[in-house]
gemmi code that builds the backbone of each chain (N, CA, C; Angstrom):
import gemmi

chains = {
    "A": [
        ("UNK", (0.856, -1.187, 0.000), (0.000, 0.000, 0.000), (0.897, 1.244, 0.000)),
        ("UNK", (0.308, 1.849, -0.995), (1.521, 3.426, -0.956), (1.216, 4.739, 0.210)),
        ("UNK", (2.186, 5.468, 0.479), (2.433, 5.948, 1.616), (0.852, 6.809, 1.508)),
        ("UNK", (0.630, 7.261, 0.559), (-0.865, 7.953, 0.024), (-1.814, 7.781, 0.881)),
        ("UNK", (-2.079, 6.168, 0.162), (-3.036, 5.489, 0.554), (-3.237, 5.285, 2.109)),
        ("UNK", (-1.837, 4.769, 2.438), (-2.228, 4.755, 3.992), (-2.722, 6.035, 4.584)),
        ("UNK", (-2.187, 7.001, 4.340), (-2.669, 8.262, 5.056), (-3.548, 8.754, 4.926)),
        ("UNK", (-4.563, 8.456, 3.714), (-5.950, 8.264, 3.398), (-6.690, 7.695, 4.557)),
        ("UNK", (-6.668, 6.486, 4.733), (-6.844, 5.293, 5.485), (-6.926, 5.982, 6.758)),
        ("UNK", (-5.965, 6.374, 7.227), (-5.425, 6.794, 8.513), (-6.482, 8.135, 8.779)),
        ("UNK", (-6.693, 9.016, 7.529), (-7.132, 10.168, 8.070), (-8.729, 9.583, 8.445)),
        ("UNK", (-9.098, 8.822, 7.589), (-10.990, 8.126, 7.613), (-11.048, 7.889, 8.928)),
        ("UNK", (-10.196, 7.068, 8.948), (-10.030, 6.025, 10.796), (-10.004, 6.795, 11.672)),
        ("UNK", (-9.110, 8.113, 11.667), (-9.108, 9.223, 12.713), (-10.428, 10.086, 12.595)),
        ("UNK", (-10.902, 9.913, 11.651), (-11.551, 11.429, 11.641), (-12.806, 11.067, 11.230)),
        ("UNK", (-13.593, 10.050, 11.048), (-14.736, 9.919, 10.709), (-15.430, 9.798, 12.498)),
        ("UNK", (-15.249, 8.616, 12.999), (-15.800, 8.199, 14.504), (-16.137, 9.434, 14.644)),
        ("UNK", (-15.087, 10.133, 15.937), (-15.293, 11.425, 16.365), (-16.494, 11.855, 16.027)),
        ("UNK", (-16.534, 12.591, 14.255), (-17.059, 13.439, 13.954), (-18.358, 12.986, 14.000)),
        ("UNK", (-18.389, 11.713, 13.628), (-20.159, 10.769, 13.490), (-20.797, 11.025, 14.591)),
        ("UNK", (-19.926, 10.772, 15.648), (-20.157, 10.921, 17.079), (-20.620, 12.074, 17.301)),
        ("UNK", (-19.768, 13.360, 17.252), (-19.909, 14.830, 17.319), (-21.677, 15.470, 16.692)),
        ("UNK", (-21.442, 15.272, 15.230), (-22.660, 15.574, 14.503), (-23.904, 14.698, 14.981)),
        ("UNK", (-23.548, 13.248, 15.559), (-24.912, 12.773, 16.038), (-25.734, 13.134, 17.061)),
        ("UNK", (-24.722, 13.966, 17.947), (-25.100, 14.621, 19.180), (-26.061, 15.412, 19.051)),
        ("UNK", (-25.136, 16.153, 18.240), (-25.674, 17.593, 17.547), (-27.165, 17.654, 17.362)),
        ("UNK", (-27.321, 16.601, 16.507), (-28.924, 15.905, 15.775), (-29.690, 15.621, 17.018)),
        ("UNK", (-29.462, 14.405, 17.652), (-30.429, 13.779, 18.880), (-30.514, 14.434, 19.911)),
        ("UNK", (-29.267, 15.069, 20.027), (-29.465, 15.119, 21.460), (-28.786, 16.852, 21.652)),
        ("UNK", (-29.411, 17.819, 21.423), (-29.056, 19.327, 21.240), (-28.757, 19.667, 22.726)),
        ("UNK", (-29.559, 19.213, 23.718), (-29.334, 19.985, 24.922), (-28.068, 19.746, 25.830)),
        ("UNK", (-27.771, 18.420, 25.000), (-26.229, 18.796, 25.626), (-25.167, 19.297, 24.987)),
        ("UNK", (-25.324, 19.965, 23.989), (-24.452, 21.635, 23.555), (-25.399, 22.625, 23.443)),
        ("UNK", (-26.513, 22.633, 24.655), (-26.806, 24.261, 24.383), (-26.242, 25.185, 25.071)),
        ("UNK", (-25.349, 25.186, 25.856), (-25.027, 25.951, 26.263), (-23.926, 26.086, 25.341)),
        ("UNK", (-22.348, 27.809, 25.887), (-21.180, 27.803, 24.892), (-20.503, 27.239, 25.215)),
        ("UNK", (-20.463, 26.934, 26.446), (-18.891, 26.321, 27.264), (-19.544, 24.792, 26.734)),
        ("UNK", (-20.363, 24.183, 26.683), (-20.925, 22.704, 26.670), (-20.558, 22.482, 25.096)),
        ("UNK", (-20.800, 23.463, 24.117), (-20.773, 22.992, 22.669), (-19.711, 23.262, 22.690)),
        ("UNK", (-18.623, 24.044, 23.344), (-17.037, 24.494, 23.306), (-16.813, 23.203, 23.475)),
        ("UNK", (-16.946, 22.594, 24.920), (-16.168, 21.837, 25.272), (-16.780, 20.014, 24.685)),
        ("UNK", (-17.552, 20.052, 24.339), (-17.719, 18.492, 23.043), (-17.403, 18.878, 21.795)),
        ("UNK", (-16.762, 19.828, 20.815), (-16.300, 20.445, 19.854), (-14.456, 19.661, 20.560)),
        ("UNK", (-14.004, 20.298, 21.367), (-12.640, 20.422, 21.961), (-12.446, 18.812, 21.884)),
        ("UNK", (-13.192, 18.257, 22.519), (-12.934, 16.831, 22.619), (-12.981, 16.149, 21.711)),
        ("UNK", (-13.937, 16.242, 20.933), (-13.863, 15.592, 18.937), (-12.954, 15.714, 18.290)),
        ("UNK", (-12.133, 17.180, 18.513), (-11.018, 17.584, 18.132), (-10.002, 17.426, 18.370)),
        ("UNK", (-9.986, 16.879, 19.719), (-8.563, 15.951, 20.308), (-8.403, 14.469, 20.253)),
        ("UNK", (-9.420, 14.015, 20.189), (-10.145, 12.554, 20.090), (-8.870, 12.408, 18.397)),
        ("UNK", (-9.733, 13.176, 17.452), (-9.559, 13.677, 16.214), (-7.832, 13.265, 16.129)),
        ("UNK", (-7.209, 14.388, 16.653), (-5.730, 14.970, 16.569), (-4.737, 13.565, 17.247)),
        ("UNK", (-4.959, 13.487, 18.516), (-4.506, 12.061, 19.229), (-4.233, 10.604, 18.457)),
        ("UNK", (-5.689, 10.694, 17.149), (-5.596, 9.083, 17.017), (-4.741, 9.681, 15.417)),
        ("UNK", (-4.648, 10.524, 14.929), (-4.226, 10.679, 13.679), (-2.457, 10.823, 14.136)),
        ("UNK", (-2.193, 11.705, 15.287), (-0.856, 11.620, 15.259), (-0.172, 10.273, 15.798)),
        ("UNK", (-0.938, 9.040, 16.237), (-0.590, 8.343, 16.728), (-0.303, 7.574, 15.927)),
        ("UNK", (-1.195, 7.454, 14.639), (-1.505, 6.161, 13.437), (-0.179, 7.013, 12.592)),
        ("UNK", (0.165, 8.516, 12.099), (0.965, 8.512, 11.335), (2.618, 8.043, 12.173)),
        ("UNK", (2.610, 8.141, 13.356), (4.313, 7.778, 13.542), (4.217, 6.408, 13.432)),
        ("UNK", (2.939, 4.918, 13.560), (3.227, 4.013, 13.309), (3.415, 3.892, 11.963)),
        ("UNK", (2.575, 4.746, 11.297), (3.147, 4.388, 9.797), (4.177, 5.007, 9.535)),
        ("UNK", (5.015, 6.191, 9.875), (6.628, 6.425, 9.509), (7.596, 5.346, 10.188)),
        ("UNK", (6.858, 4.681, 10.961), (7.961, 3.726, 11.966), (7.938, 2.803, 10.705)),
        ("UNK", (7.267, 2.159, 9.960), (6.962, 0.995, 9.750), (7.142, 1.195, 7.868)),
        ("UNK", (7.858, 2.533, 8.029), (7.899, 3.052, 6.333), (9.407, 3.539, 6.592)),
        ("UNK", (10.158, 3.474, 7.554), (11.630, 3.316, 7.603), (12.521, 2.416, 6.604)),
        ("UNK", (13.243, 2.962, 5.738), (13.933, 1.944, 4.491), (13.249, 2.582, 3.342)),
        ("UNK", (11.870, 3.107, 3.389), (11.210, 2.875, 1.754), (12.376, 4.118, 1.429)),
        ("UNK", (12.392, 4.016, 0.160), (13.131, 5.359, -0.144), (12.399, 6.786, -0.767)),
        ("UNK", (11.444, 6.268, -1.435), (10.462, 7.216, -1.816), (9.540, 7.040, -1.430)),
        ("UNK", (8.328, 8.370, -1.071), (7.119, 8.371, -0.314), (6.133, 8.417, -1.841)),
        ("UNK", (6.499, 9.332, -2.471), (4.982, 9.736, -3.350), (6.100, 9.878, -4.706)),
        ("UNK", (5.386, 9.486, -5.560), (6.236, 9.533, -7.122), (4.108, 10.519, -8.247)),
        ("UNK", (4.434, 10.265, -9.397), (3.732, 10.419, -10.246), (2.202, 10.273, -9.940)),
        ("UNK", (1.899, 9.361, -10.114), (0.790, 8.453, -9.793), (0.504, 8.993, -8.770)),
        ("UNK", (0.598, 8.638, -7.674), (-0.124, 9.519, -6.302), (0.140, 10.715, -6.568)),
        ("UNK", (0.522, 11.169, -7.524), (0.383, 13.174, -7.395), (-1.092, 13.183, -8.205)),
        ("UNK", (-0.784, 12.247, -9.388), (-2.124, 12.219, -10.322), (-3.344, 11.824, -9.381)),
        ("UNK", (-3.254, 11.010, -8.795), (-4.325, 10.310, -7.534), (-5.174, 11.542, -6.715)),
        ("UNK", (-3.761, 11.961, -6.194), (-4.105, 12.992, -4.871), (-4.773, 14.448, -5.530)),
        ("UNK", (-4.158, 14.635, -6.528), (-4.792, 15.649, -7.587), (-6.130, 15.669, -8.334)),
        ("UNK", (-6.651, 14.468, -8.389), (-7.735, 14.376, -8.998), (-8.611, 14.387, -7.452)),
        ("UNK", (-8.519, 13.718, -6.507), (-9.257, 14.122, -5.280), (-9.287, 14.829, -4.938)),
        ("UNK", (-8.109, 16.180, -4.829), (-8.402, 16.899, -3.905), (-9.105, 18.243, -4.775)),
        ("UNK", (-9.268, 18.365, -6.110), (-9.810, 19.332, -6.911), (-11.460, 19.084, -6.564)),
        ("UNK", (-11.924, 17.769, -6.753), (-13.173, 17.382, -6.277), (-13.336, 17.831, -5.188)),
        ("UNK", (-12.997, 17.447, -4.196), (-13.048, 17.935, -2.561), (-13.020, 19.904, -2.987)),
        ("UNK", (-12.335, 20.366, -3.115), (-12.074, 21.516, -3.593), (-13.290, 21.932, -3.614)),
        ("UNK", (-14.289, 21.772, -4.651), (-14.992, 22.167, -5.225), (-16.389, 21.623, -4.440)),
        ("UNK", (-16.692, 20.575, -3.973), (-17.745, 20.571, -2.481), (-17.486, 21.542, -1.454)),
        ("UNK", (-16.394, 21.521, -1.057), (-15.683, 22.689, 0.204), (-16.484, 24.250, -0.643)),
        ("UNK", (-16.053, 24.399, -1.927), (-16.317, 25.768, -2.157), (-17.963, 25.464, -2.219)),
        ("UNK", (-18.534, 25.152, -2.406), (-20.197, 24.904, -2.920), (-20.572, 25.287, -1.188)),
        ("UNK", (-20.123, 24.143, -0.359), (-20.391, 24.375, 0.966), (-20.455, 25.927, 1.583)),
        ("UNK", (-19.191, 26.056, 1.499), (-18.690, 27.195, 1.887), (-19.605, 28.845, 1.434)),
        ("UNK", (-20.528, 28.428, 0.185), (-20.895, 29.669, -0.426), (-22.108, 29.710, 0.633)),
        ("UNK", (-22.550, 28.461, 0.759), (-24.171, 28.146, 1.039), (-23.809, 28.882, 2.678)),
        ("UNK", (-22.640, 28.232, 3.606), (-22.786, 28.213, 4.821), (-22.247, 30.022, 5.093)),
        ("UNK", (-21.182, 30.084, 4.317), (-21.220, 32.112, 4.482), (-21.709, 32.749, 3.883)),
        ("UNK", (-22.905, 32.656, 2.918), (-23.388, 33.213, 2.148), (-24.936, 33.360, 2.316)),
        ("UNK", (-25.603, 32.179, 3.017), (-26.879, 31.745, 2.483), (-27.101, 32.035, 4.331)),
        ("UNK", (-26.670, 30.948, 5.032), (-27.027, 30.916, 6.328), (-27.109, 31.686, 7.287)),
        ("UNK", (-26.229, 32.731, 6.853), (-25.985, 33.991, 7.880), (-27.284, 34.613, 7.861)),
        ("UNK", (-28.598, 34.707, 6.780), (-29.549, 35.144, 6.546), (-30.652, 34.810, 7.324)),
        ("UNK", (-30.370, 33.204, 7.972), (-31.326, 32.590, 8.313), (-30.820, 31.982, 9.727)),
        ("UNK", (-29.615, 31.639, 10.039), (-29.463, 30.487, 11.597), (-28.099, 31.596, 11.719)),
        ("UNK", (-27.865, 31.195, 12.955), (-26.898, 32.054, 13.865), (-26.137, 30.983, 14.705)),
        ("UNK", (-24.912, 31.737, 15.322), (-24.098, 31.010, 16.527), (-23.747, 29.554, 16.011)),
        ("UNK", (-24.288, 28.380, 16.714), (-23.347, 27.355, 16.706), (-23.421, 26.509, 14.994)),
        ("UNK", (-24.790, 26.811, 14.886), (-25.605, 26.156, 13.533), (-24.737, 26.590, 12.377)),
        ("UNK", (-24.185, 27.777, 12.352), (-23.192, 28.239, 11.201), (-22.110, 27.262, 11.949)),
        ("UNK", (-21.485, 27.494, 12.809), (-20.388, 26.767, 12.910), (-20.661, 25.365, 12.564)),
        ("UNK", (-21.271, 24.313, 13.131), (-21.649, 22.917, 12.802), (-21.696, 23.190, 11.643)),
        ("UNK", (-22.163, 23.811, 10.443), (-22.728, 24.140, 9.150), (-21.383, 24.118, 7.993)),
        ("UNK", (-20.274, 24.831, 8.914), (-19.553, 25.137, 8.146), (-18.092, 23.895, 8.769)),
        ("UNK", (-18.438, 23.161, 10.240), (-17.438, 22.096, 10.278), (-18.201, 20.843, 9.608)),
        ("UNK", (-19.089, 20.245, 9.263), (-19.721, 19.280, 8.406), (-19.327, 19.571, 7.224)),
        ("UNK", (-19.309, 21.237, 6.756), (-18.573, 20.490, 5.403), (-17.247, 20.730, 5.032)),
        ("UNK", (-16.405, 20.955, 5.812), (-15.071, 20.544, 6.049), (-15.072, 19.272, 6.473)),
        ("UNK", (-15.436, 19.075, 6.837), (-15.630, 17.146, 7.255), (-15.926, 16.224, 5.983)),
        ("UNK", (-16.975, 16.770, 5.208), (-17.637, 16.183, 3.978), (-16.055, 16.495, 3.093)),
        ("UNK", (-15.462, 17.409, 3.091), (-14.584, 17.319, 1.702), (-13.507, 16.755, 2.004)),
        ("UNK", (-12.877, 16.970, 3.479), (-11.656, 16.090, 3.470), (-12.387, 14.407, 3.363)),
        ("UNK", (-13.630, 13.915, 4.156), (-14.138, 12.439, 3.822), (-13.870, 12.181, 1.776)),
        ("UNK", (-14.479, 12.889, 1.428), (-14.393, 12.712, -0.182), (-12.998, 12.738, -0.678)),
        ("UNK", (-11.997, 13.348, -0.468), (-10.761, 13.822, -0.582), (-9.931, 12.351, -0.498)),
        ("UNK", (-10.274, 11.877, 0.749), (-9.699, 10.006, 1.061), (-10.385, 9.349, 0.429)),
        ("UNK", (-11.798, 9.720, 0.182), (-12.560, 8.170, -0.361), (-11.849, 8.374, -1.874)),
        ("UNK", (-11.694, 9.156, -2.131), (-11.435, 9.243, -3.875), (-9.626, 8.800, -4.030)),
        ("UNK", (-9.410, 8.947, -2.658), (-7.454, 8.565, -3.215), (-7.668, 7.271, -2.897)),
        ("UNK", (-8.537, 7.199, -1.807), (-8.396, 5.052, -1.874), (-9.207, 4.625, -2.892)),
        ("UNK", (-10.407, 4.862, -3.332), (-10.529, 4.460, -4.624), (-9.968, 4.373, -5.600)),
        ("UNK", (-8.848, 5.623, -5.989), (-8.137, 5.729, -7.151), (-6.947, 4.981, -7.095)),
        ("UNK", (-6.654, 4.175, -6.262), (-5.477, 3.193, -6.272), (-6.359, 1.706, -6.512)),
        ("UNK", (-7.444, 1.986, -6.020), (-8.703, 0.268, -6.035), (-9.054, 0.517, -7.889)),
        ("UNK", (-9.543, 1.507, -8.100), (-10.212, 1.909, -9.083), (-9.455, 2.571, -10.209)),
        ("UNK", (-8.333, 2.282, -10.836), (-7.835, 3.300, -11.566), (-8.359, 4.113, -12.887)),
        ("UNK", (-9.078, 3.404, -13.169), (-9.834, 3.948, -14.058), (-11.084, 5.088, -13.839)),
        ("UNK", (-11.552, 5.442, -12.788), (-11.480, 6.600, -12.112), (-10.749, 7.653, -11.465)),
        ("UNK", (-9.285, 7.213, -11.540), (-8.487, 8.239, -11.234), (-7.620, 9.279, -11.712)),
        ("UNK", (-7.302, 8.627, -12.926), (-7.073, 9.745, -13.678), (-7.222, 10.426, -14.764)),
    ],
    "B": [
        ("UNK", (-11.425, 8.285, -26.162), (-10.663, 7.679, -24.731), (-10.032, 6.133, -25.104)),
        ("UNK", (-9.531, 5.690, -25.285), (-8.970, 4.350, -25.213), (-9.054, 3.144, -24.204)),
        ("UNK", (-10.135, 2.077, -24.366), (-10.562, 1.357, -23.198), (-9.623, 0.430, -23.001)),
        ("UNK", (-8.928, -0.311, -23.830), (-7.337, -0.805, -23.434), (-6.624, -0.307, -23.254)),
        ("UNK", (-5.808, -0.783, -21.692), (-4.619, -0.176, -21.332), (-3.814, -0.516, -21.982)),
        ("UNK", (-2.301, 0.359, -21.555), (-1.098, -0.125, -22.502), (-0.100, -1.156, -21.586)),
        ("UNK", (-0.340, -2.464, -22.712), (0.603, -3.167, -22.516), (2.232, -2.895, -22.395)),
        ("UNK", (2.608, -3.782, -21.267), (4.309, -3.548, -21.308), (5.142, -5.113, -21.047)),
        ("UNK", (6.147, -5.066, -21.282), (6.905, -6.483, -20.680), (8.111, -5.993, -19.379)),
        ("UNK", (7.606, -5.036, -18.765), (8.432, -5.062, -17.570), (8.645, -6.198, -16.728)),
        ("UNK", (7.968, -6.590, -16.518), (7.879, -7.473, -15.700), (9.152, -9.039, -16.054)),
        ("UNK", (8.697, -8.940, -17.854), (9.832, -9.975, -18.377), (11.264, -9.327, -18.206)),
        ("UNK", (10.860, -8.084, -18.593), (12.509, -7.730, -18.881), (13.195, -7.333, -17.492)),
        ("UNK", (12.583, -7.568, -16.062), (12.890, -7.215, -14.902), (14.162, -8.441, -14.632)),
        ("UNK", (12.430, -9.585, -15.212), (13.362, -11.039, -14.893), (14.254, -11.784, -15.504)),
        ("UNK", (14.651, -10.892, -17.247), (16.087, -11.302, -17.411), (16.912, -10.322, -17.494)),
        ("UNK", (16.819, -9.358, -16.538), (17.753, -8.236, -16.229), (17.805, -8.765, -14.667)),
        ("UNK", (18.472, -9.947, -14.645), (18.963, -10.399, -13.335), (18.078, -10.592, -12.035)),
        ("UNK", (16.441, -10.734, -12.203), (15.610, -10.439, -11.783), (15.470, -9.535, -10.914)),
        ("UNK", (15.662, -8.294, -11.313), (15.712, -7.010, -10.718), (14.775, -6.423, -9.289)),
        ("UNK", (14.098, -6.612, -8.598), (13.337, -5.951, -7.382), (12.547, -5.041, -8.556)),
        ("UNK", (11.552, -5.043, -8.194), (10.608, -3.599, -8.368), (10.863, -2.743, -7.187)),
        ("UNK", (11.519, -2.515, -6.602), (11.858, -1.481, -5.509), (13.354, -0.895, -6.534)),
        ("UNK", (13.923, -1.625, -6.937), (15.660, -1.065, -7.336), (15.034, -0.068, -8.753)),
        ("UNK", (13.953, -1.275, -9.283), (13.501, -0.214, -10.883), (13.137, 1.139, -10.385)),
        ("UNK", (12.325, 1.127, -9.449), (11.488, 2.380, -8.768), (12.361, 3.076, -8.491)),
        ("UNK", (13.741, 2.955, -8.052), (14.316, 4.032, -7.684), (15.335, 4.489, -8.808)),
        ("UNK", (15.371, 3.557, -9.705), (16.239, 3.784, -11.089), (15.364, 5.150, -11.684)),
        ("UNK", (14.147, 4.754, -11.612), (13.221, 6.140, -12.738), (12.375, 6.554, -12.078)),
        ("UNK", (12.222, 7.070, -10.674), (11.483, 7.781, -9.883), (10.515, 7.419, -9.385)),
        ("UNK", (10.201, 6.281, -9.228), (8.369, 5.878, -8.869), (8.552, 4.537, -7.617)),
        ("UNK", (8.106, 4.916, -6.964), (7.802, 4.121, -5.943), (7.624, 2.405, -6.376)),
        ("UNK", (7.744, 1.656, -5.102), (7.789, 0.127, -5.709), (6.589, -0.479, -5.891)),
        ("UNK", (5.430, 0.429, -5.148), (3.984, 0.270, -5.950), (3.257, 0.990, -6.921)),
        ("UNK", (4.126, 1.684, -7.538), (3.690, 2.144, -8.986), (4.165, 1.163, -9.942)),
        ("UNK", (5.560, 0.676, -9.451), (6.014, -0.344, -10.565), (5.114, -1.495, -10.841)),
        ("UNK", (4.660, -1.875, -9.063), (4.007, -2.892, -9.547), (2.688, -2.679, -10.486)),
        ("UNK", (1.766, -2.114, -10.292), (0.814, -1.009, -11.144), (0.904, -1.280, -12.251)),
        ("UNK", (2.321, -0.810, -12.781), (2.547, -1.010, -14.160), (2.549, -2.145, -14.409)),
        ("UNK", (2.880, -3.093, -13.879), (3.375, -3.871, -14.454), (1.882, -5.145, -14.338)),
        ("UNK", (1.320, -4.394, -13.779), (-0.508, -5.401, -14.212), (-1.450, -4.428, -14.832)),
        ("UNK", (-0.811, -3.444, -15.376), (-1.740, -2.626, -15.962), (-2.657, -1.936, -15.794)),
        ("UNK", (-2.441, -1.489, -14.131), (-3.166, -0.666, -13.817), (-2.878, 0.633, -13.538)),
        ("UNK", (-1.547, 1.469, -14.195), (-1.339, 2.494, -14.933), (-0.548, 2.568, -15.557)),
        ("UNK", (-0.508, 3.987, -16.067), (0.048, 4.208, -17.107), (0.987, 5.384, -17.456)),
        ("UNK", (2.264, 4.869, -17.070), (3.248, 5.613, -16.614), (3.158, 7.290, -17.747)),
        ("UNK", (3.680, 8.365, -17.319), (4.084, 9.102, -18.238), (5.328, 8.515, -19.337)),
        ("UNK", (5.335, 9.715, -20.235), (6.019, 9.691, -21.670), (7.642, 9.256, -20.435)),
        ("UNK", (7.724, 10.365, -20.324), (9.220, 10.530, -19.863), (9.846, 9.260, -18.702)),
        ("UNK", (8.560, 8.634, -17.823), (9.443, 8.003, -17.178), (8.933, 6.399, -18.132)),
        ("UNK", (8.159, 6.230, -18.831), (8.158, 5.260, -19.892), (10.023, 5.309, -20.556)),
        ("UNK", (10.306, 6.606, -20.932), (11.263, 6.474, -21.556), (12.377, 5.700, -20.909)),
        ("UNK", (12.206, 6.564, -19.458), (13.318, 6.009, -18.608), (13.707, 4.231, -17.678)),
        ("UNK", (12.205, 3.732, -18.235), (12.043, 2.595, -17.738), (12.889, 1.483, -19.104)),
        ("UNK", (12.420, 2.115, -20.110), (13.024, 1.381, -21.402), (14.574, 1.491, -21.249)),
        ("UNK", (15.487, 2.556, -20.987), (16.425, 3.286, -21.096), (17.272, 2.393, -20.001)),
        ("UNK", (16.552, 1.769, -19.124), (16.560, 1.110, -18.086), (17.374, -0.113, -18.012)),
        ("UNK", (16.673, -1.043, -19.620), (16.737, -2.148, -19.966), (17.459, -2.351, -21.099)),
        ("UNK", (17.678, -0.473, -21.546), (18.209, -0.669, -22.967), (17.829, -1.119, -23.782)),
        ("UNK", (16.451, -0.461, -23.920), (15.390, -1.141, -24.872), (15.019, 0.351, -25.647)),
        ("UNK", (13.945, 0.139, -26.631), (13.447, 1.192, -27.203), (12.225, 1.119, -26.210)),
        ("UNK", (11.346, 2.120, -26.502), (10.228, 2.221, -25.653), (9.202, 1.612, -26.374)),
        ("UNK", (8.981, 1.399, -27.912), (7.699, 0.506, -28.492), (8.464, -0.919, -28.145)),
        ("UNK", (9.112, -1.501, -27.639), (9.659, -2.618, -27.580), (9.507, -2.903, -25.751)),
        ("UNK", (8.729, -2.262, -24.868), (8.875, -2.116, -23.705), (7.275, -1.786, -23.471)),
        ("UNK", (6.720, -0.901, -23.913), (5.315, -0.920, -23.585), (4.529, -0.799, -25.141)),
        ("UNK", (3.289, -1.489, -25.167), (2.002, -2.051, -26.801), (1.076, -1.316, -26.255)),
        ("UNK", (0.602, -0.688, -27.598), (-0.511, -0.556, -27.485), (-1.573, -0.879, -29.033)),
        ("UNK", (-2.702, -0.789, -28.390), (-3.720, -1.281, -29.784), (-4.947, -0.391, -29.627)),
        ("UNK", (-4.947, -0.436, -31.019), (-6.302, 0.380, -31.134), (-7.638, -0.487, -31.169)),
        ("UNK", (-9.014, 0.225, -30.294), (-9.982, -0.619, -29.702), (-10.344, -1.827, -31.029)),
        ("UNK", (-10.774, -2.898, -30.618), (-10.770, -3.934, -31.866), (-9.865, -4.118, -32.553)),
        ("UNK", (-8.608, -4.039, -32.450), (-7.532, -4.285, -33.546), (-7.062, -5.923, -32.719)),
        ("UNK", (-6.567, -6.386, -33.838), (-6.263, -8.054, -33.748), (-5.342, -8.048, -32.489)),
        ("UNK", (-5.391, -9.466, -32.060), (-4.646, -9.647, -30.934), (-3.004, -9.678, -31.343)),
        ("UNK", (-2.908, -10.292, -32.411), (-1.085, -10.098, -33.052), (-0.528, -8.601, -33.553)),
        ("UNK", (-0.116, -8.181, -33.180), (0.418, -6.766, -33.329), (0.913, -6.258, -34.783)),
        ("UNK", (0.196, -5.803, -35.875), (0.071, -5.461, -37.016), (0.987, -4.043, -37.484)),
        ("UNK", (1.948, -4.069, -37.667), (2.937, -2.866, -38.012), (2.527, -2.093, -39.362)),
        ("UNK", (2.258, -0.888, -38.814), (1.545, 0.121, -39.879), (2.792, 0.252, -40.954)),
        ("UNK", (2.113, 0.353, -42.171), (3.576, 0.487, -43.343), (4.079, 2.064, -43.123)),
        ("UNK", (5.499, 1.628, -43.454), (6.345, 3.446, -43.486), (5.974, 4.235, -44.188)),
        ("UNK", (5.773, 5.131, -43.514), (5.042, 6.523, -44.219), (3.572, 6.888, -44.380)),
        ("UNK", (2.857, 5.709, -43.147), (1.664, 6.068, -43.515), (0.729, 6.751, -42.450)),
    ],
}
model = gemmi.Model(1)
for chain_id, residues in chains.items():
    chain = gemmi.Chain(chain_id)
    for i, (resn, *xyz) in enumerate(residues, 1):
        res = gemmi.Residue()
        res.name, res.seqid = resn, gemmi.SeqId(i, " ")
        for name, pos in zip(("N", "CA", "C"), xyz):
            atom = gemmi.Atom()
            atom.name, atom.element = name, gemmi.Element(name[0])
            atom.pos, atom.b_iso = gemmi.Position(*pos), 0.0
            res.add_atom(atom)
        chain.add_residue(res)
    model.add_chain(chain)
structure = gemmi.Structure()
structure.add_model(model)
structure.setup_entities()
């Protein structure tokens, strides 16, 4: 598996739970972030939850990628390039709706959740499309 | 778009070039030891330049290193006449 891919892998594994977790709250169960310090502080923890398991998974994978000599050649630039223009372009769509559209209508945390869901949505698409494009090549470039 | 990939014989010419590692090729012409492998089942398709350098490799020409065919063309490899 190329160094890419794993870190694809690695970012899903870190960063999906948390956030599923985070946003499900959000949905079912509102009253425990209505307050600021309460949505501060389950935001803080998703985010360390988040940070903890990603820096932990990349030093096993530099431990365990000791010897390779090259990390990323051609191909994973073509890979990572075709994902992250996609992602790109959800992030901007998001981004118009959540500073553009919402400010009109919801306030306080709802823009924020509004606008971390879809930072969440483009880096998720961003990995699903580089691990596909090593499964799938004929979607990748 | 072209629905056949392009054929290559890396893989042969790895294994009578002393059966070479796909890690040693990868670092001969820039690409990691899972791009080589990639190539070498056809699931990409290297650029011009490091195509060149993979041939260059073996001391081969590059139509003698990676085939290609046009969609429906015969399975035996049909050499277009000179000049056409």
């Amino acid at each position: 598996m190329s160094s890419l891919e794993k870190r694809a892998w690695l970012t899903l594994w870190s960063m999906l739970p948390p956030y599923v977790v985070y946003f499900a709250l959000q949905a079912f169960y509102p009253q425990l972030t209505a307050g600021f310090l309460d949505a501060f502080l389950v935001l803080g923890a998703t985010a360390t939850v988040h940070a903890i398991a990603y820096i932990a998974g990349f030093v096993v994978i530099r431990h365990r990628e000791r010897g390779e000599p090259l990390q990323e050649d051609e191909r994973d630039r073509a890979i990572d390039g075709r994902a992250t223009r996609a992602a790109y372009f959800m992030l901007l769509t998001g981004m118009i709706v959540v500073g553009m559209v919402m400010p009109f209508t919801r306030s306080g945390w709802d823009v924020v959740n509004a606008a971390l869901l879809v930072i969440v949505l483009g880096e998720t698409l961003r990995h699903v499309l580089i691990v596909v494009g090593y499964r799938r090549p004929r979607l990748a470039y | 778009m072209p629905t056949e990939p392009i054929r290559n014989d890396v893989r042969l010419l790895r294994f009578l070039a002393q059966d070479m590692t796909q890690a040693e090729l990868g670092q001969r012409v820039g690409l990691t030891r899972q791009t080589i492998a990639a190539i070498e089942q056809g699931r990409y398709s290297p650029s011009l330049d490091v195509a060149f350098r993979i041939a260059d490799v073996f001391g081969k020409r590059i139509d003698e290193v990676f085939h290609w065919r046009r969609d429906g063309e015969a399975a035996t490899d049909a050499k277009a006449p000179a000049g056409s």
